[in-house]
C-alpha positions as CSV (number, residue, x, y, z in Angstrom):
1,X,11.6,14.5,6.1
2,X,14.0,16.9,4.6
3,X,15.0,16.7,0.9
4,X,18.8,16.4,2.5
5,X,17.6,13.6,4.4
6,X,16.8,11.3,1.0
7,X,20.0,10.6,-0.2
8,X,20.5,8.9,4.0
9,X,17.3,7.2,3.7
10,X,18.0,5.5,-0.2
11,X,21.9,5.1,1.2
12,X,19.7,2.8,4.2
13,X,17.2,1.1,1.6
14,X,19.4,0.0,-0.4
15,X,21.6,-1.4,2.2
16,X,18.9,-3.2,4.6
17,X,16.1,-3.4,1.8
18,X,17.5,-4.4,-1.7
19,X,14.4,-5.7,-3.1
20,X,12.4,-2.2,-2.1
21,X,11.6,0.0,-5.0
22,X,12.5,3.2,-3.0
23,X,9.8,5.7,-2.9
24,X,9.8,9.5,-3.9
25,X,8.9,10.5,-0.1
26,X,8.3,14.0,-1.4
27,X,5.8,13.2,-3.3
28,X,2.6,11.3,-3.3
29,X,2.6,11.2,0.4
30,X,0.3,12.6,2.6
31,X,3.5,13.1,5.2
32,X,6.8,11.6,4.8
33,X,9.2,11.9,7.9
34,X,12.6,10.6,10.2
35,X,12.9,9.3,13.5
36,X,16.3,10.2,14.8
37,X,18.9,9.0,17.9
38,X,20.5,11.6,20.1
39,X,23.4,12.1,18.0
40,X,20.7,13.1,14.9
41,X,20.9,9.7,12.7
42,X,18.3,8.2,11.0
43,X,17.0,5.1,12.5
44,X,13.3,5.0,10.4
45,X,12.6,6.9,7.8
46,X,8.8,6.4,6.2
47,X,5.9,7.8,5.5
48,X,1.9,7.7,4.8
49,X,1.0,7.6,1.9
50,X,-2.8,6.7,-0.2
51,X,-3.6,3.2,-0.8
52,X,-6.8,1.6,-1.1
53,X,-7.9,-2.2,-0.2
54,X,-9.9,-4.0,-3.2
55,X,-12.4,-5.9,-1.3
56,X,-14.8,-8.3,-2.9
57,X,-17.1,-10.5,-1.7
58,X,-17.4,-13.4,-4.3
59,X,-20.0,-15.8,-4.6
60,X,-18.4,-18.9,-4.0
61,X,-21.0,-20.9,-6.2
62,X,-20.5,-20.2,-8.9
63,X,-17.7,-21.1,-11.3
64,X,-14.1,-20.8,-11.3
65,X,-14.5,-19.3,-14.6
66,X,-17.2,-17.2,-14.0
67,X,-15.4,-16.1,-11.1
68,X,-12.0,-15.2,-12.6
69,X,-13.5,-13.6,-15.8
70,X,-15.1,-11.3,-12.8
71,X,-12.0,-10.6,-11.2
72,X,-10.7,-9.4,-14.7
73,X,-13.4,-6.6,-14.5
74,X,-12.7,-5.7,-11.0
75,X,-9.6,-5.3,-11.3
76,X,-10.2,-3.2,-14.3
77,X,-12.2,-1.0,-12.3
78,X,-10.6,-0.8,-9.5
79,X,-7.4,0.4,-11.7
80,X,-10.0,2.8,-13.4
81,X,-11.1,4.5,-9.8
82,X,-7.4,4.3,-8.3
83,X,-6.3,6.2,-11.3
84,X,-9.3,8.7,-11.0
85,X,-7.7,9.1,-7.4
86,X,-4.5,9.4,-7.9
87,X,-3.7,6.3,-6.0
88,X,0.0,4.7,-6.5
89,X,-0.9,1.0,-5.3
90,X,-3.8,-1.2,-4.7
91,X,-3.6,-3.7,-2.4
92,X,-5.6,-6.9,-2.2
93,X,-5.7,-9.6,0.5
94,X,-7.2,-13.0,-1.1
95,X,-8.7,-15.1,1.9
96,X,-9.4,-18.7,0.8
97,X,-8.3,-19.1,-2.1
98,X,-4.7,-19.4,-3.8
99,X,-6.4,-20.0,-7.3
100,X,-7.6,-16.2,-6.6
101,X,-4.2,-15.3,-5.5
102,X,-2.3,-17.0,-8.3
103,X,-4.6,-15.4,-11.0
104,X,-4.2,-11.6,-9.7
105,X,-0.6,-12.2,-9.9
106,X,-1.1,-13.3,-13.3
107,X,-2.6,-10.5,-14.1
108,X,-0.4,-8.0,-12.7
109,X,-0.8,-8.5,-9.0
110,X,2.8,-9.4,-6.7
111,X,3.4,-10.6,-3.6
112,X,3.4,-8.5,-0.8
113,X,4.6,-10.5,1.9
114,X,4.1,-9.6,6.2
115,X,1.4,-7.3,4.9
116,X,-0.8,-6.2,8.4
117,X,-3.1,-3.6,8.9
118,X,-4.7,-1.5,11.7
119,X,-7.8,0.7,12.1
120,X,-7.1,4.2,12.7
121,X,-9.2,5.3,15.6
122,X,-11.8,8.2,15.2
123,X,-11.3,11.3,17.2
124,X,-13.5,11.3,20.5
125,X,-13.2,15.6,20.6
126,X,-14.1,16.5,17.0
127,X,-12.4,20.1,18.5
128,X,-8.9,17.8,18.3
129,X,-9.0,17.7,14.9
130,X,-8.6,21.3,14.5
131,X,-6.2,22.3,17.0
């Protein structure tokens, strides 16, 4: 991605994506880029950028409020180590539980909705890594 190209892709976001707080794809991402069509027009524009999954494992015995005065201090330091990181988002995916889920976004947490995921494979020639 080219800084000419941003004024294209916010022109696209906020036609087909209204609700999207538009990234700065020139920073904070570890690559930002276009795919063009033959005649040169944008049809994606994206990027990767860090993130970093909260996961906790909980001990489902013991009580709700127990359990939510933990999540308080998770999320605190998770916030804390994101921060340290430089992170721009932490992402959580409550399994289980909407009383989880309703007290993160009560906290500060939103909805993220059609979130997926997908393992990035290792290299199988470390030498590919360098060429």
């Amino acid at each position: 991605m080219k800084h000419e190209d941003i004024d294209k892709v916010r022109e696209l976001a906020e036609k087909h994506f209204p609700d999207l707080e538009i990234p700065n794809f020139m920073n904070n991402f570890y690559c930002s880029f276009v795919i063009t069509d033959e005649e040169d027009d944008i049809v994606i524009a994206g990027g990767l950028r860090p993130s970093a999954e909260i996961l906790l494992i909980t001990d489902k015995n013991m009580s709700d409020i127990k359990i939510v005065k933990a999540l308080i201090e998770a999320k605190k330091a998770s916030l804390y180590i994101g921060r340290k990181f430089g992170l721009n988002e932490l992402v959580a995916f409550v399994k289980d539980n909407d009383i989880y889920a309703r007290h993160l976004v009560k906290h500060g947490f939103y909805s993220r909705s059609n979130a997926l995921a997908i393992k990035v494979p290792k290299w199988e020639n470390q030498s590919e890594t360098t060429s």
